[in-house]
C-alpha positions in Angstrom: 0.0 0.0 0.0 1.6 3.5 -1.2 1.5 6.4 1.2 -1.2 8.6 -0.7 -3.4 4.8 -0.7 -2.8 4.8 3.2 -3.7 8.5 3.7 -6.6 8.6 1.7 -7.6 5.4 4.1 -7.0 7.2 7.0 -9.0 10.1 5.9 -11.7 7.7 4.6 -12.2 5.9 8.0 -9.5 7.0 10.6 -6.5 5.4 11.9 -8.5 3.5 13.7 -10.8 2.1 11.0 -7.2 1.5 9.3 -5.8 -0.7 11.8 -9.0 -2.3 12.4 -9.5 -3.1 8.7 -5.8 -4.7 9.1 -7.1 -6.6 12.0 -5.0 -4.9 14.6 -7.5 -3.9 17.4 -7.2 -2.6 21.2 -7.3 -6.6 22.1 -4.7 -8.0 19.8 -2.3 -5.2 20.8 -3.2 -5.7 24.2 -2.3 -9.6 23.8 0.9 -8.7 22.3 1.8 -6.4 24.8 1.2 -9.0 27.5 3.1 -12.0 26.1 6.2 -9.3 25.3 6.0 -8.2 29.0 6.3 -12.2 30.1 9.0 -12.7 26.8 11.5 -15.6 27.7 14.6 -16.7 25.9 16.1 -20.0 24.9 20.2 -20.0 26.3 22.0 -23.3 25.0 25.3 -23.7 27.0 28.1 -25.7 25.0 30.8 -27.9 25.9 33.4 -28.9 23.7 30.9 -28.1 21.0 28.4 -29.9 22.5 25.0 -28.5 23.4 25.1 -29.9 26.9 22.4 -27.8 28.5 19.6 -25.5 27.4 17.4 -22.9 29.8 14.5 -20.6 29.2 15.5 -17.1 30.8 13.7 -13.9 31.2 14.4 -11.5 28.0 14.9 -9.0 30.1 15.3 -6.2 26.9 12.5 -7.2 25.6 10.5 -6.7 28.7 11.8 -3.7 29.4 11.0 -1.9 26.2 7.2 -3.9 26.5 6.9 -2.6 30.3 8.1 1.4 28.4 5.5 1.1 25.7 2.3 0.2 28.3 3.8 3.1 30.6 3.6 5.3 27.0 -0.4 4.0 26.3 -1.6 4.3 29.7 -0.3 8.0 29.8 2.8 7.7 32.7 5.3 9.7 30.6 4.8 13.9 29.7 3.9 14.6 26.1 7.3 14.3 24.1 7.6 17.6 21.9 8.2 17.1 18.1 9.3 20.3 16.0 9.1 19.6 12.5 10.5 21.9 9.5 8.3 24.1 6.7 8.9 22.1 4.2 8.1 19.1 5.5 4.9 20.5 6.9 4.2 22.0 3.6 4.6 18.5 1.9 2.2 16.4 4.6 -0.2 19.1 3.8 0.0 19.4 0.2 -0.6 15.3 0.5 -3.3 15.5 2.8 -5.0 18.2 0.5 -4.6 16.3 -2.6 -6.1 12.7 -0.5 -9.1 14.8 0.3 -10.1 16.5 -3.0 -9.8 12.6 -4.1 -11.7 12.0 -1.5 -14.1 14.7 -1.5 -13.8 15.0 1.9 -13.1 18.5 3.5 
């Protein structure tokens, strides 16, 4: 899917008619989320070359950047401030126009 094709989708429906048409809903994120918070790893320990043990450990970096992204969603962290430059403001807009005269939404 281009970028004008995704826009004009989001302008269509909303992001969240987007995602939803994608199948990605509040639930399946949420399931995802949950399983990355409990994520485990498989260590094999060698031996003369020899895999002579294998454990499942706590992925602890995975974790941690799953536990950072519910603290993001549930609203824990202050608003991050973006600053963008004219021209690319000028170019989303000029897209955005041109998805919503093919559109015909205003």
């Amino acid at each position: 899917m281009s970028r004008d094709e995704l826009a004009e989708e989001i302008l269509a429906g909303g992001i969240r008619a987007a995602l939803q048409k994608h199948k990605i809903t509040e639930d399946y994120l949420a399931k995802k989320l949950k399983a990355e918070l409990n994520a485990k790893e498989t260590k094999y320990f060698q031996f003369q070359g020899q895999v002579v043990e294998q454990r499942d450990v706590i992925a602890w970096d995975v974790r941690q950047r799953a536990r950072m992204d519910a603290h993001k969603l549930l609203g824990h962290y202050p608003a991050e401030k973006h600053e963008h430059s004219g021209s690319v403001t000028l170019e989303l807009s000029d897209r955005i126009r041109e998805a919503r005269e093919r559109t015909g939404k205003k």
